[in-house]
N, C-alpha and C positions, 0 to 999 in steps of 0.2 A: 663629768667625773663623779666618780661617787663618795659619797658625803664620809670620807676615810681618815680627812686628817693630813695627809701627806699630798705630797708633790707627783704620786705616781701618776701614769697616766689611764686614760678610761677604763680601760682592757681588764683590770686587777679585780677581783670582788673577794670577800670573804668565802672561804673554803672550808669546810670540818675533814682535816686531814691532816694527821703528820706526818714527818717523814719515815715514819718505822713502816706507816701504811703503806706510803705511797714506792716504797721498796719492795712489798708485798706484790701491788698491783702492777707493778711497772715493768715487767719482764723483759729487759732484752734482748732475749733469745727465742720467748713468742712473737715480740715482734718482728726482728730479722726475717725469724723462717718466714712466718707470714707475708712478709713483704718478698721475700725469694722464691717462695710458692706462687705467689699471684705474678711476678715479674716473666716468672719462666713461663708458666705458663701462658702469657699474653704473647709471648715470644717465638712461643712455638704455635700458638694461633697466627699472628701472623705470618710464620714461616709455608704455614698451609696456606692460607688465603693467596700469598704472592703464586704460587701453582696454580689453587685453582682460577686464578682472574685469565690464565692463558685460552684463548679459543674459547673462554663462556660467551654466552648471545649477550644482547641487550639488557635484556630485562634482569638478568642474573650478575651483568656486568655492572648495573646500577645498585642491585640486591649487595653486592659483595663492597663497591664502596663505599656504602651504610657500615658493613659490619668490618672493616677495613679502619674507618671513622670512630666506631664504638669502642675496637677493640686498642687502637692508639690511645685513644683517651683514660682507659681504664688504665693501660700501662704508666703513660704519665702520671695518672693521679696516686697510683700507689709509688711512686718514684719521688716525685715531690713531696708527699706527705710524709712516707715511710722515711726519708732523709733524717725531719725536723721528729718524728715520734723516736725513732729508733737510736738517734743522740742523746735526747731525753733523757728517755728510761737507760740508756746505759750510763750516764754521769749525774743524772737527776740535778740537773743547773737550777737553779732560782730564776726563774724567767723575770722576775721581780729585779734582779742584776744583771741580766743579760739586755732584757727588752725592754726596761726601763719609760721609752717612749712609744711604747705599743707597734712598731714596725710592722715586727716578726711576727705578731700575733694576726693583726690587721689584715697581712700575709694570707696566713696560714687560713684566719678565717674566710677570704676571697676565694682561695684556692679549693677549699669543702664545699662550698656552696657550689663552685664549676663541676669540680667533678664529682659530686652529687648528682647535682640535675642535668648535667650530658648526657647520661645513660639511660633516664627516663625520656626525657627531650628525644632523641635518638631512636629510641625504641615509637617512641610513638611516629616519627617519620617514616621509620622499616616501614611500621603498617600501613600509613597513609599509601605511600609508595607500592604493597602487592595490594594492598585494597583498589586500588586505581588499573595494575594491571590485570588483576584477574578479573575483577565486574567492569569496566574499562578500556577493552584492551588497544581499544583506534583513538584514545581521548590523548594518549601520549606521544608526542614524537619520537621515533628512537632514533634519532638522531644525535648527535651531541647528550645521549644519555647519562653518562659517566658525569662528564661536563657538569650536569647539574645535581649528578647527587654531591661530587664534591662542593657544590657551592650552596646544598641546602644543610651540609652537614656543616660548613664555615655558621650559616645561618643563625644555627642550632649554639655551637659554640660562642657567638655575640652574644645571643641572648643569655645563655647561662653566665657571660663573663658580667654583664651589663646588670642585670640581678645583683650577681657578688659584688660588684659596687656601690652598691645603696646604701650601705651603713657607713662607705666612706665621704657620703654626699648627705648623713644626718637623717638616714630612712635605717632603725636600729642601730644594735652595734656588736661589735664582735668580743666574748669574752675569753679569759682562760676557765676553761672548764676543769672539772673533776678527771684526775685527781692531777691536775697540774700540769699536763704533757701534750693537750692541744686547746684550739681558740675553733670557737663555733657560736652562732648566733645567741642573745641574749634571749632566753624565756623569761620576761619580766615581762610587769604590767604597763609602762609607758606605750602610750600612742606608738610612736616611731619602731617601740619592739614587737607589738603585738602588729602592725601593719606587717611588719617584713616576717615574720612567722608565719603568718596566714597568709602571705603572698607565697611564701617559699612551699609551705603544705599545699595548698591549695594549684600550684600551675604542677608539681611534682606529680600529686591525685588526679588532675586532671589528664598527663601522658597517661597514666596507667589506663585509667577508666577510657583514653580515647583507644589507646593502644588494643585493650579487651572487645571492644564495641568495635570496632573495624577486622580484628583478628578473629574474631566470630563469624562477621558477612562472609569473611573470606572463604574461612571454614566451610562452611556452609553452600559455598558458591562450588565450590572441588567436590563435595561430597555429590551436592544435585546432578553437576557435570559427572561424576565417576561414577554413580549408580541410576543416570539419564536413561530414557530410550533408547539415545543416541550414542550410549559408552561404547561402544562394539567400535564405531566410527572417530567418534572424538571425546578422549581421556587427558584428561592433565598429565603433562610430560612429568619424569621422573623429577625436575629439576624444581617445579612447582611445589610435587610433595614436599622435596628436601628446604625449599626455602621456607613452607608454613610451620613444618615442625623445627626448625630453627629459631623463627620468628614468636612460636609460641613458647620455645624452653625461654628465651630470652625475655618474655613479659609475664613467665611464670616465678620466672627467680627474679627480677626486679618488684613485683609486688609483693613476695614472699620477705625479699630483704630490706623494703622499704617504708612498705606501707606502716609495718609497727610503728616506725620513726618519725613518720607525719602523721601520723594520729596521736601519740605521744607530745609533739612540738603542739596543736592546735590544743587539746586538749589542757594542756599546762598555760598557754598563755593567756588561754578564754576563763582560764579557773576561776571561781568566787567564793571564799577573799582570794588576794593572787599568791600563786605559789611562792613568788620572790617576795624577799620581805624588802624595805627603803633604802635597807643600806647596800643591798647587791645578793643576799644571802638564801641560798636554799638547803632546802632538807638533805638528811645526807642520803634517804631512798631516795629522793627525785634525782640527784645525783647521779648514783648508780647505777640507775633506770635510762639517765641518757648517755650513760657509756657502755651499756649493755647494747642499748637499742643502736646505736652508732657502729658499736664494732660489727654488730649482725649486719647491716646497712652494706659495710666494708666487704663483705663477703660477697656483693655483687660484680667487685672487679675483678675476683679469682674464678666465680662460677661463670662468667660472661663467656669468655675463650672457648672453656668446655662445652659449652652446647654448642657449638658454632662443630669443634673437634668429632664431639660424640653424634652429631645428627647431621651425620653428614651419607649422601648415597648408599657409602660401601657397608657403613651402618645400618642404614634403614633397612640394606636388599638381605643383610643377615636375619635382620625380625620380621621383614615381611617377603619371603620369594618371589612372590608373582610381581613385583616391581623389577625383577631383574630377567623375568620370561616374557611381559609383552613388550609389543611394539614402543617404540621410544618418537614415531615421528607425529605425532599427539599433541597437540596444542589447546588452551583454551579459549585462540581466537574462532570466531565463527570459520566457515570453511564455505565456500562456494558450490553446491551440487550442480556437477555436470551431469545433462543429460542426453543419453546416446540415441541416433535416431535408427530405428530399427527399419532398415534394406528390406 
């Protein structure tokens, strides 16, 4: 608890904000839309995906329950979250009388941290998964394919939940943050906050950079095969393109809308002296700086759907023709040469 004097519970710290501000900042009607813009459209990503899963192969069929797994999550997280901000800011409650014994914040802070690091988590599974099929391609069963991506994306989900637990088992803790309207981990200098910071930065950094570093081989591995000796005979099917450039808009906007946020997080709790002062209190830039850097974060569950929407086949064969004039029966499995014996 912090040294405040009162009976409240841990979650509370000092703020530089009043309420004239926090009327200012607190829209909502940004927030709504925001949260019915990202709603619908995961909506209608999923509405596509339940199509395309009919008659896809294996490899596309485990591809799609990755992005099937992402893009549920993404929904939820703005459903869940958008609920507790969007009541907020339209009756601007005293969380201080409402949550009194840090429940709701507790909550709220479990729930940022899952659907945070799901989507990085996630993304860096996609990769592992075509990194395996495309430089791999007999290393996998496809058998029971589907089978296991649902059960590597549950995987993925433990761990992020299991994480978000930490501060309730005295690994950090979860505060109310600026300007009043959500609960997200403590940038302080105590052991317990700087451990779960730098754990939360640090496995978030690490999807991206693993996600990059595999999504590259990958790259790489389609382009040797598509401008090989052997392109004439064997080119990567259409379905290959369409799921790397999928794969890559999907780990271009998660580092785009992430990264600031965990470099921000690491950088704040490594500071010297410490950002936070003893009694719970930070500057009102620093503040600002992690509502700035959080809602841009936020924009990774609205932009998720659309790459999935926008980089899809019928799209790619509009910017690139000759995807839609050759051959489609094209694999990047090795292929057997027969040879014919000449009578």
């Amino acid at each position: 608890m912090w040294p405040n004097g009162t009976s409240l519970g841990p979650c509370f710290r000092p703020t530089n904000i009043t309420l004239e501000e926090r009327r200012l900042i607190a829209s909502p009607w940004f927030a709504a839309s925001f949260c019915l813009v990202g709603l619908a459209s995961n909506l209608l990503a999923l509405s596509v995906l339940a199509g395309a899963r009919q008659g896809s192969s294996h490899a596309r069929s485990s591809f799609l329950t990755f992005l099937c797994g992402l893009v549920l999550t993404d929904f939820m997280g703005l459903l869940v979250t958008g609920v507790i901000v969007v009541s907020q800011h339209a009756i601007l409650f005293d969380w201080h009388a409402v949550d009194p014994s840090c429940r709701l914040c507790q909550f709220m802070g479990v729930i940022m941290v899952f659907f945070g690091l799901c989507p990085l988590l996630l993304g860096a599974a996609m990769a592992s998964e075509r990194y395996l099929g495309i430089t791999r391609p007999f290393s996998r069963p496809t058998v029971a394919s589907q089978r296991r991506a649902w059960a590597t994306v549950g995987l993925v989900w433990a761990l992020a939940l299991a994480l978000g637990l930490l501060p309730l088992l005295g690994v950090g803790r979860y505060t109310v943050q600026y300007p009043g309207s959500w609960c997200f981990l403590t940038l302080g200098a105590q052991p317990g906050d700087v451990a779960f910071g730098l754990l939360f930065t640090l496995l978030g950094s690490f999807s991206v950079g693993l996600s990059f570093l595999l999504n590259t081989i990958s790259v790489a591995t389609l382009c040797h095969v598509y401008h090989g000796q052997e392109a004439a005979q064997q080119r990567p099917r259409d379905c290959e393109v369409e799921m790397m450039a999928q794969l890559m808009g999907i780990m271009v906007v998660a580092s785009i809308c992430w990264m600031p946020l965990l470099v921000f997080i690491a950088q704040t709790v490594l500071r010297s002296p410490p950002a936070m002062s003893p009694t719970g209190q930070l500057s009102q830039a620093t503040e600002q700086q992690l509502l700035i850097y959080l809602r841009v974060a936020t924009w990774n569950q609205i932009l998720d759907p659309w790459v999935y929407i926008l980089f899809r086949r019928a799209v790619i064969r509009r910017l690139h023709p000759r995807l839609s004039t050759r051959p489609r029966s094209l694999s990047l499995q090795p292929q057997l040469t027969q040879r014919r014996t000449v009578q």
